[in-house]
MOPAC internal coordinates of N, CA, C and O (Angstrom, degrees):
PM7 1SCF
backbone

  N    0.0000 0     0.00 0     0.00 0    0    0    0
  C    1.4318 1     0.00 0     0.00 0    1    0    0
  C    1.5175 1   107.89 1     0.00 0    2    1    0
  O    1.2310 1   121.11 1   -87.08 1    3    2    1
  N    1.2832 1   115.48 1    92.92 1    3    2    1
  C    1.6578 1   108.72 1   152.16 1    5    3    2
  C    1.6315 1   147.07 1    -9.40 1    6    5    3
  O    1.2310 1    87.17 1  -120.67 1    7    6    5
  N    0.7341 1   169.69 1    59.33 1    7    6    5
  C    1.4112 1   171.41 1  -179.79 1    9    7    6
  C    1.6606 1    94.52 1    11.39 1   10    9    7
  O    1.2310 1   110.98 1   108.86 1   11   10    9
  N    1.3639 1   134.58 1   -71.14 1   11   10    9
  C    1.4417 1   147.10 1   160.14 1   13   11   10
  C    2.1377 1    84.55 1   -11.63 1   14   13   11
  O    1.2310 1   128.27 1    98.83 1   15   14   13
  N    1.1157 1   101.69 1   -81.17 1   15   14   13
  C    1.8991 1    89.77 1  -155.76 1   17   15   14
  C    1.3601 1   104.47 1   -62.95 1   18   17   15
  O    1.2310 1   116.75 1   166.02 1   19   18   17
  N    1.1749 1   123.79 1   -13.98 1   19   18   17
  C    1.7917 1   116.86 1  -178.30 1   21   19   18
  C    1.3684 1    92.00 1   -69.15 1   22   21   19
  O    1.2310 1   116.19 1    98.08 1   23   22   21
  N    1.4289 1   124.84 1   -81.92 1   23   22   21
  C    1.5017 1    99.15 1  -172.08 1   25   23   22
  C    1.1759 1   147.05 1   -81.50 1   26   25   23
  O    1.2310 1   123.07 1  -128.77 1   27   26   25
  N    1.6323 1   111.73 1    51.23 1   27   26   25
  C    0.9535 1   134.41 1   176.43 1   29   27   26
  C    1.8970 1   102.67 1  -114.78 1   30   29   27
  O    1.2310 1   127.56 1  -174.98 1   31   30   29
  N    1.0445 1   103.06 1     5.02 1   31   30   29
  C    1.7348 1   109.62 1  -169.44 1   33   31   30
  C    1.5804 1    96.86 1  -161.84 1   34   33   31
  O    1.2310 1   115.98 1  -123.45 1   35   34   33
  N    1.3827 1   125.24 1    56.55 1   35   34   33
  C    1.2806 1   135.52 1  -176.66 1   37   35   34
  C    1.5233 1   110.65 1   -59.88 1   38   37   35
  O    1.2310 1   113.26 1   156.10 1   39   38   37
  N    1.2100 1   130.35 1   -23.90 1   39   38   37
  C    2.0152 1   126.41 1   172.78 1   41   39   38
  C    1.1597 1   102.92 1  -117.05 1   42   41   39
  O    1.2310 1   110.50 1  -175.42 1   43   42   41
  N    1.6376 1   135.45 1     4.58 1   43   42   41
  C    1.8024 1   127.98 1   155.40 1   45   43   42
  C    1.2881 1   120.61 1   140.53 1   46   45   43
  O    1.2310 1   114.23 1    11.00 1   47   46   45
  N    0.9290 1   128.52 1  -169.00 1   47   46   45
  C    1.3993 1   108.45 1   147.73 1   49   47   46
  C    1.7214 1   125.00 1   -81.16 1   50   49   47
  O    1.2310 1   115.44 1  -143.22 1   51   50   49
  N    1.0526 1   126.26 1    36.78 1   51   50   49
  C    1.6907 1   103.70 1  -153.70 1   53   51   50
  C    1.7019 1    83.94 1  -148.57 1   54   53   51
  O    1.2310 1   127.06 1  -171.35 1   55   54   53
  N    1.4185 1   104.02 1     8.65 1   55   54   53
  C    2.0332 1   102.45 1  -155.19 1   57   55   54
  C    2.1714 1    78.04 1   -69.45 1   58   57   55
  O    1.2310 1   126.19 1   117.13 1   59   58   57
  N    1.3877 1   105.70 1   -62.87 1   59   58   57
  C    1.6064 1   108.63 1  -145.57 1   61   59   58
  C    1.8005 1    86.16 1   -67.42 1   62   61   59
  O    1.2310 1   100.79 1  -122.78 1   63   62   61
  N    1.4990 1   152.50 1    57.22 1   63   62   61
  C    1.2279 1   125.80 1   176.41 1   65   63   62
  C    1.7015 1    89.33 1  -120.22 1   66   65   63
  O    1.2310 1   108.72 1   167.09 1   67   66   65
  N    1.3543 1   138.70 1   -12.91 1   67   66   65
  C    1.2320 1   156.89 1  -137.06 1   69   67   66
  C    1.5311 1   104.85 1     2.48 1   70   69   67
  O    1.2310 1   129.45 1   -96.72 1   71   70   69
  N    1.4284 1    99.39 1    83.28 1   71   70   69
  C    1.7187 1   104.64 1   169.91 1   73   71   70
  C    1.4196 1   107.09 1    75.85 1   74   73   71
  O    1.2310 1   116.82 1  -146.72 1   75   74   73
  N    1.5534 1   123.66 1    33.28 1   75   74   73
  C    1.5189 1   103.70 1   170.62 1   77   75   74
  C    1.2341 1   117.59 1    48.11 1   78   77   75
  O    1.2310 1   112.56 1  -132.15 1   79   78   77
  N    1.5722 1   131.65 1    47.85 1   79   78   77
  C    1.3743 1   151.33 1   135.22 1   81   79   78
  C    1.9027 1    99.58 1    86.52 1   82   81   79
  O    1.2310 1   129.45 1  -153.83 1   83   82   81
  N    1.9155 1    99.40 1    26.17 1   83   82   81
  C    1.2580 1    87.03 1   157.64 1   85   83   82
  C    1.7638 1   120.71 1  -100.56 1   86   85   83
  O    1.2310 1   119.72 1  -152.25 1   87   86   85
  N    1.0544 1   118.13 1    27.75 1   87   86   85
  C    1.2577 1    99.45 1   143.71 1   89   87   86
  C    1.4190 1   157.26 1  -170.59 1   90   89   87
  O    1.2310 1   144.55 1   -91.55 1   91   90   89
  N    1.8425 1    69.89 1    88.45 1   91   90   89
  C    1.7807 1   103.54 1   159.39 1   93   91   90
  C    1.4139 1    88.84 1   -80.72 1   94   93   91
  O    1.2310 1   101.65 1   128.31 1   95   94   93
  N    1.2830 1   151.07 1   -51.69 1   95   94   93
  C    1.8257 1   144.37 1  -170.74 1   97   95   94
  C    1.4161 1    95.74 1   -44.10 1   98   97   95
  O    1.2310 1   116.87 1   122.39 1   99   98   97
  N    1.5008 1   123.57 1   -57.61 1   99   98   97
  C    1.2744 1    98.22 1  -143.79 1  101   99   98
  C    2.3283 1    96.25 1   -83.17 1  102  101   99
  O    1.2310 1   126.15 1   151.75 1  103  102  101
  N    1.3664 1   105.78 1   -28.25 1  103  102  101
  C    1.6573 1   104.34 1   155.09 1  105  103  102
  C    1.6212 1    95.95 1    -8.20 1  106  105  103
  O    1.2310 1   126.88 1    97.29 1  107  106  105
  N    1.3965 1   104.38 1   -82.71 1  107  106  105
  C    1.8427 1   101.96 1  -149.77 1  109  107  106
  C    1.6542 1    96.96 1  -102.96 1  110  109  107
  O    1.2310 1   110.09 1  -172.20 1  111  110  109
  N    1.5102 1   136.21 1     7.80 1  111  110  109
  C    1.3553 1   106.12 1   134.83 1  113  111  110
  C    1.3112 1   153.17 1   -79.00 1  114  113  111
  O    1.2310 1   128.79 1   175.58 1  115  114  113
  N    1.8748 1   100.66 1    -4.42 1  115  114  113
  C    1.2465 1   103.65 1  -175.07 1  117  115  114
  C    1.8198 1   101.79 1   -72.78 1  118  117  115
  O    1.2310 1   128.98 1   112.58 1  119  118  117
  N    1.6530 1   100.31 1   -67.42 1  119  118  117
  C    1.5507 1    95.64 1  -164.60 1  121  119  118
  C    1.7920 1   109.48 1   -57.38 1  122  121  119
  O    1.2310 1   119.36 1   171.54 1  123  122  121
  N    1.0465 1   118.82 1    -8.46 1  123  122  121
  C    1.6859 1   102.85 1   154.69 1  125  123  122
  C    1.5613 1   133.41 1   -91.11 1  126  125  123
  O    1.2310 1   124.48 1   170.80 1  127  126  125
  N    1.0532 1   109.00 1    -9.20 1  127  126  125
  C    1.6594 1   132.65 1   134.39 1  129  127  126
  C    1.4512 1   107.32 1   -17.37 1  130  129  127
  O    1.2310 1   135.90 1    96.43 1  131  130  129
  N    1.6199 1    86.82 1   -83.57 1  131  130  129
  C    1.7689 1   115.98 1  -172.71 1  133  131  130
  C    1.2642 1    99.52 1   -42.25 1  134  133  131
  O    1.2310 1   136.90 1    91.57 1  135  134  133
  N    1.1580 1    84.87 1   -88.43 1  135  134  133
  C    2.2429 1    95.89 1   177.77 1  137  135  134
  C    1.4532 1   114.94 1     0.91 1  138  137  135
  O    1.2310 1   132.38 1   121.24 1  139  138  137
  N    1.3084 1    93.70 1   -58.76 1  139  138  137
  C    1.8008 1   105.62 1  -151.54 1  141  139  138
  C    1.7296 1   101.24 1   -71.23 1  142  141  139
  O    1.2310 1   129.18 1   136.36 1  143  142  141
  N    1.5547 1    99.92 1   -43.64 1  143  142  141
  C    1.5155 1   127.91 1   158.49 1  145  143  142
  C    1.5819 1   126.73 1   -19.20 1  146  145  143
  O    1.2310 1   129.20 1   138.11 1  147  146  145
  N    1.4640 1    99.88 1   -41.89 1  147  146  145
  C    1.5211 1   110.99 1  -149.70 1  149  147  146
  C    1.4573 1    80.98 1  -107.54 1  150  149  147
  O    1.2310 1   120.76 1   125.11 1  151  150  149
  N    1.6652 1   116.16 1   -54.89 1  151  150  149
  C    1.5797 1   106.06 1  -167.34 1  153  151  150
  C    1.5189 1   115.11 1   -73.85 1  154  153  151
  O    1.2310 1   125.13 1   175.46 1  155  154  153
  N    1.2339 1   107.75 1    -4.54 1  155  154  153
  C    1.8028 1    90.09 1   178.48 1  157  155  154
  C    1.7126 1    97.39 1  -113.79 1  158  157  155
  O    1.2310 1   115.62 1  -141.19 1  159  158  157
  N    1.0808 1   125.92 1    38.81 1  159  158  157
  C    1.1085 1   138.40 1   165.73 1  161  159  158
  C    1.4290 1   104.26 1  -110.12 1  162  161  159
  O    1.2310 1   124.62 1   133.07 1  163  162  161
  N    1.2781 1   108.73 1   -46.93 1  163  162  161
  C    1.5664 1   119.49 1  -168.51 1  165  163  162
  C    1.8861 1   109.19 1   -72.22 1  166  165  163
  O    1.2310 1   126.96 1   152.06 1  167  166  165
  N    1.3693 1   104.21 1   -27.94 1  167  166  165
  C    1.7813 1   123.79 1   178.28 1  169  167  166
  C    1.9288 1    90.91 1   -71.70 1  170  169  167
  O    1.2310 1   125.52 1   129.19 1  171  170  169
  N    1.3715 1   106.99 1   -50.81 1  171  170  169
  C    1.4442 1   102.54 1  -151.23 1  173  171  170
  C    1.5542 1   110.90 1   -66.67 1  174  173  171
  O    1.2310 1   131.45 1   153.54 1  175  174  173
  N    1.1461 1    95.50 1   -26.46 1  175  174  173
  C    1.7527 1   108.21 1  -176.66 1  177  175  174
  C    1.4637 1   135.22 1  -107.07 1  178  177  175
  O    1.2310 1   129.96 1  -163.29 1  179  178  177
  N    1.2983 1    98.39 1    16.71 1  179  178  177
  C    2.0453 1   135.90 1   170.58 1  181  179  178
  C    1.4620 1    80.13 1   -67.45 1  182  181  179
  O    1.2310 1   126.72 1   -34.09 1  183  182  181
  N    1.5074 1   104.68 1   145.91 1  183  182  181
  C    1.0589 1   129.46 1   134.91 1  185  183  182
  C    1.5809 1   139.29 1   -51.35 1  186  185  183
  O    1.2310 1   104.84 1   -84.76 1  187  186  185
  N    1.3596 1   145.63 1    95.24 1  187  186  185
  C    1.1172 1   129.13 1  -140.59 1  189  187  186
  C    1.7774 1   100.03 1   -73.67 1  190  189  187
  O    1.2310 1   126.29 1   -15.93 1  191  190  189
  N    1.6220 1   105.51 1   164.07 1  191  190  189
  C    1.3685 1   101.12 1  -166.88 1  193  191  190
  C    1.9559 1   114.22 1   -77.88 1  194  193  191
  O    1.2310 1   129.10 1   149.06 1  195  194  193
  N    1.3928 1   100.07 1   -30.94 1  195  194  193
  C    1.5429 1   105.07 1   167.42 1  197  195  194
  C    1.7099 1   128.88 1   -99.11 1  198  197  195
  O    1.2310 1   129.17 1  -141.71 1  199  198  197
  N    1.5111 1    99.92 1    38.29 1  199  198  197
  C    1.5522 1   105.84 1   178.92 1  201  199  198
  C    1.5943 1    96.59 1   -94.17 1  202  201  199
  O    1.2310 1   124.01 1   -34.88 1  203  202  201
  N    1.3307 1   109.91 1   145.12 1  203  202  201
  C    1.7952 1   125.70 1   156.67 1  205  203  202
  C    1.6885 1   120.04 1    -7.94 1  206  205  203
  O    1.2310 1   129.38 1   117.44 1  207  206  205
  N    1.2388 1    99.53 1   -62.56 1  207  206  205
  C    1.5028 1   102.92 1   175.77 1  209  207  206
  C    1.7184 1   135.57 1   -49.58 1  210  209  207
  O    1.2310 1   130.35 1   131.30 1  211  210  209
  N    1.3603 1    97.65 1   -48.70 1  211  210  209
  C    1.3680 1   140.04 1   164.84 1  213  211  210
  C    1.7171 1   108.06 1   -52.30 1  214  213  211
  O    1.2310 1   123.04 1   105.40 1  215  214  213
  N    1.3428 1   111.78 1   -74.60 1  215  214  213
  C    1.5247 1   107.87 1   175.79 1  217  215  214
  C    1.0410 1   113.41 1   -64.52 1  218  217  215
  O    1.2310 1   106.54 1   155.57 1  219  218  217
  N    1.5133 1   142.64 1   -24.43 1  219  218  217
  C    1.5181 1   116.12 1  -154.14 1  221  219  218
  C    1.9346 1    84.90 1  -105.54 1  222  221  219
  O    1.2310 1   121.09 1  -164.61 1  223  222  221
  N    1.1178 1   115.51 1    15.39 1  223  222  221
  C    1.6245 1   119.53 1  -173.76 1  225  223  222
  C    1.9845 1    94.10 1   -86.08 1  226  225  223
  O    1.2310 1   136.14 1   131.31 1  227  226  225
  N    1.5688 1    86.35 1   -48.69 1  227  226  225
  C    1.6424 1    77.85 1   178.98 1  229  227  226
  C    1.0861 1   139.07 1  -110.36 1  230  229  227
  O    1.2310 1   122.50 1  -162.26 1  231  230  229
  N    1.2526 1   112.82 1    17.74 1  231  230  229
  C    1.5429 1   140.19 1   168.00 1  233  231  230
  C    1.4052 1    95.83 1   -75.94 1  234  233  231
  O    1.2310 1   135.68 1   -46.48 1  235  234  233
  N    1.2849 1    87.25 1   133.52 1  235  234  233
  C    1.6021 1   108.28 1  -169.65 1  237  235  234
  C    1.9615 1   105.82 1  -164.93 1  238  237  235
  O    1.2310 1   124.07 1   -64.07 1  239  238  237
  N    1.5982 1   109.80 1   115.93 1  239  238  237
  C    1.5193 1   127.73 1  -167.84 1  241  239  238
  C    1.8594 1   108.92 1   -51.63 1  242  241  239
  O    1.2310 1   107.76 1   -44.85 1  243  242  241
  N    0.7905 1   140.45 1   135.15 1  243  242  241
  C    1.0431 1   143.92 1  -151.93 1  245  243  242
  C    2.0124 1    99.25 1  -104.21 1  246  245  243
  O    1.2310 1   139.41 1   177.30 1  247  246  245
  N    1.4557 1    79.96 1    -2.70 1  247  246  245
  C    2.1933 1    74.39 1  -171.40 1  249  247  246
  C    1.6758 1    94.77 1  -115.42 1  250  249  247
  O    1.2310 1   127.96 1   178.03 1  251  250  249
  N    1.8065 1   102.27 1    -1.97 1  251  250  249
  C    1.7379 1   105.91 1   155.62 1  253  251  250
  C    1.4455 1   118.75 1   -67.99 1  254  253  251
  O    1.2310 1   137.45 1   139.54 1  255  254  253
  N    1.4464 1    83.80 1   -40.46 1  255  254  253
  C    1.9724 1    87.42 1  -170.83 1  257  255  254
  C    1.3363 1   107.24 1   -62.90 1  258  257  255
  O    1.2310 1   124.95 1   134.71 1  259  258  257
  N    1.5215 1   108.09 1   -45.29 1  259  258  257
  C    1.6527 1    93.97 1  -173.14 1  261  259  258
  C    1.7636 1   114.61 1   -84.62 1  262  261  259
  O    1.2310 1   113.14 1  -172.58 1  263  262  261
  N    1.2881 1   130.57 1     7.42 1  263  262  261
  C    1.2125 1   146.23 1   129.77 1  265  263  262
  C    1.2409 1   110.41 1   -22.07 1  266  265  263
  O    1.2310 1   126.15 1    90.10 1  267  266  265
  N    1.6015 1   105.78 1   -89.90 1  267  266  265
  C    1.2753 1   115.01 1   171.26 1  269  267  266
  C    1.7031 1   121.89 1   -28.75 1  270  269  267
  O    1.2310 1   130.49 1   109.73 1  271  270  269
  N    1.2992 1    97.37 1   -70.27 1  271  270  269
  C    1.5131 1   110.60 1  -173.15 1  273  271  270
  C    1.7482 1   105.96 1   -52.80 1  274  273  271
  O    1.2310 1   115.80 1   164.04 1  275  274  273
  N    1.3884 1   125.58 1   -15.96 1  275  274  273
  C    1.1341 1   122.10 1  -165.75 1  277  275  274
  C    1.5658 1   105.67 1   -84.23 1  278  277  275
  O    1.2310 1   128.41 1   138.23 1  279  278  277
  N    1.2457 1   101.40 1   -41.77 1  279  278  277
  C    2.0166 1   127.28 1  -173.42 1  281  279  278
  C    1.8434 1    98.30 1   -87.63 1  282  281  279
  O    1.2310 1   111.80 1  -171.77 1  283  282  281
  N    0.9660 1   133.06 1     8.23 1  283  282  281
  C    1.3796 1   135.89 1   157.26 1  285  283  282
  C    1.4759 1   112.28 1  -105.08 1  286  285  283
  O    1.2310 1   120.52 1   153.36 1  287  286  285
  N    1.0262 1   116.61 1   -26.64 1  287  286  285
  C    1.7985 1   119.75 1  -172.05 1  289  287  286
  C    1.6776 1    87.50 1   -93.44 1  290  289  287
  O    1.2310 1   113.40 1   150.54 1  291  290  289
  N    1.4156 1   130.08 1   -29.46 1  291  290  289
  C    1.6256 1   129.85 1   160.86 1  293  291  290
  C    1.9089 1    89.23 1   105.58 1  294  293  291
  O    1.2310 1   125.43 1  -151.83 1  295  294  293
  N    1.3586 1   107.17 1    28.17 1  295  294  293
  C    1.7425 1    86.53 1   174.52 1  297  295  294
  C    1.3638 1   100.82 1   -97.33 1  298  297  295
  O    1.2310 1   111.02 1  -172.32 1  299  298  297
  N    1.0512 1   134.50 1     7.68 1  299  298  297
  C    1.4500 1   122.21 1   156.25 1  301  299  298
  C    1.6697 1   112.55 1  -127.84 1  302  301  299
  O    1.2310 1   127.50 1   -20.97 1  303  302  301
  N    1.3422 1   103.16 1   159.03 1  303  302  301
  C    1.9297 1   100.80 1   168.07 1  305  303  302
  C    1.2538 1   106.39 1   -85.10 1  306  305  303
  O    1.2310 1   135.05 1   -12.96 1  307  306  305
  N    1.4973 1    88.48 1   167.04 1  307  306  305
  C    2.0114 1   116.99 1   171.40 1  309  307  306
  C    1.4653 1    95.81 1   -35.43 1  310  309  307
  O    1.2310 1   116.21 1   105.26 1  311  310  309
  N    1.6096 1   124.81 1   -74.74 1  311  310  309
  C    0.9715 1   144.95 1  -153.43 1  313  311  310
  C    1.8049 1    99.37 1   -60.80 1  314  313  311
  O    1.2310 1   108.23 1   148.33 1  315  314  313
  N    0.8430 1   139.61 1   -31.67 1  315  314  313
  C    1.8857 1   159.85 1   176.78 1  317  315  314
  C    1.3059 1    77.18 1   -65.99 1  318  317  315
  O    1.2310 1   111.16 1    94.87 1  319  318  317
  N    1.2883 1   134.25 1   -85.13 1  319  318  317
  C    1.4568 1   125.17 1   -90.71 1  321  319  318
  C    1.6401 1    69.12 1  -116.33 1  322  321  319
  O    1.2310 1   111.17 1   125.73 1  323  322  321
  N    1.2833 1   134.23 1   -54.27 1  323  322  321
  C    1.8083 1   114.93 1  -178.11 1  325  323  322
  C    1.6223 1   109.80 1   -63.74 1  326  325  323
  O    1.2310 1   112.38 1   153.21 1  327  326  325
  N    1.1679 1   131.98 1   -26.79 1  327  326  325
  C    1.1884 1   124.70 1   164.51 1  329  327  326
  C    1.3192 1   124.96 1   -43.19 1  330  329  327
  O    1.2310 1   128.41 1   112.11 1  331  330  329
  N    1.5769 1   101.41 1   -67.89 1  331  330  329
  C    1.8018 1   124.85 1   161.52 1  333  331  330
  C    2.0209 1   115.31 1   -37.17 1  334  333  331
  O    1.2310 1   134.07 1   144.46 1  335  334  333
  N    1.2609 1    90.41 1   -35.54 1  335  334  333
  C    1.7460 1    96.79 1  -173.32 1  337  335  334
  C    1.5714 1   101.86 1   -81.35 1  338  337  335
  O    1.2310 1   114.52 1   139.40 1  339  338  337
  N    1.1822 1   127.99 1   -40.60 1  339  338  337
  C    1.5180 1   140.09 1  -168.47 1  341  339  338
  C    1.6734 1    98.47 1   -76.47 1  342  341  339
  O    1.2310 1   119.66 1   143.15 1  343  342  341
  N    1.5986 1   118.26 1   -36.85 1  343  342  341
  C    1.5756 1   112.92 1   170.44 1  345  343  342
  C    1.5100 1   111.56 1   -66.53 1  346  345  343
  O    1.2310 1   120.31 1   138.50 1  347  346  345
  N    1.0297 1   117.01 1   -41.50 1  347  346  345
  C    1.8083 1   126.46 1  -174.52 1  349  347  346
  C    1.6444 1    95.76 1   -52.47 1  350  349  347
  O    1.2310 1   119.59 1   127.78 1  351  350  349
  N    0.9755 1   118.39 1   -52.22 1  351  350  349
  C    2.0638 1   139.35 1  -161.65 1  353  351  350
  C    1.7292 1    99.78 1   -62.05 1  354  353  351
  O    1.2310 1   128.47 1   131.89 1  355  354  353
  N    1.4027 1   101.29 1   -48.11 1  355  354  353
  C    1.3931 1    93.24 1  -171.14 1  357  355  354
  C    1.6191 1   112.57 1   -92.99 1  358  357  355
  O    1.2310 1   120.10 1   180.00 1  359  358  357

């Protein structure tokens, strides 16, 4: 081999084969990598379903609802029914 063809192929012959056609594997292991990446990141950092925050979000008084339901059917007024809501509060 001449000096002339070495630097014409400066890392060998084998530089342009990238791994003997492994990688097309890593093609479709990276973005499922990612994937897996993103969703157990996305699991880890949920809010759990029975923490403090969570319950008292949907806890809701049951003598509100029918409050409510009372001042929608119109058997009480505005003035009734925020009065009535401000007694429940305190």
């Amino acid at each position: 081999m001449s000096a002339g063809a070495a630097s014409a192929q400066p890392f060998g012959p084998g530089m342009y084969h990238f791994g003997g056609g492994l990688w097309s594997v890593g093609m479709v292991l990276w973005p499922v990598v990612s994937i897996v990446f993103v969703v157990l990141m996305g699991w880890a950092l949920r809010v759990p379903a029975n923490s403090p925050a969570v319950a008292g979000a949907s806890r809701r008084s049951s003598g509100l609802d029918a409050l409510e339901e009372r001042y929608a059917r119109g058997e009480i007024s505005r003035d009734e029914y925020l009065q009535k809501k401000a007694d429940m509060r305190d």
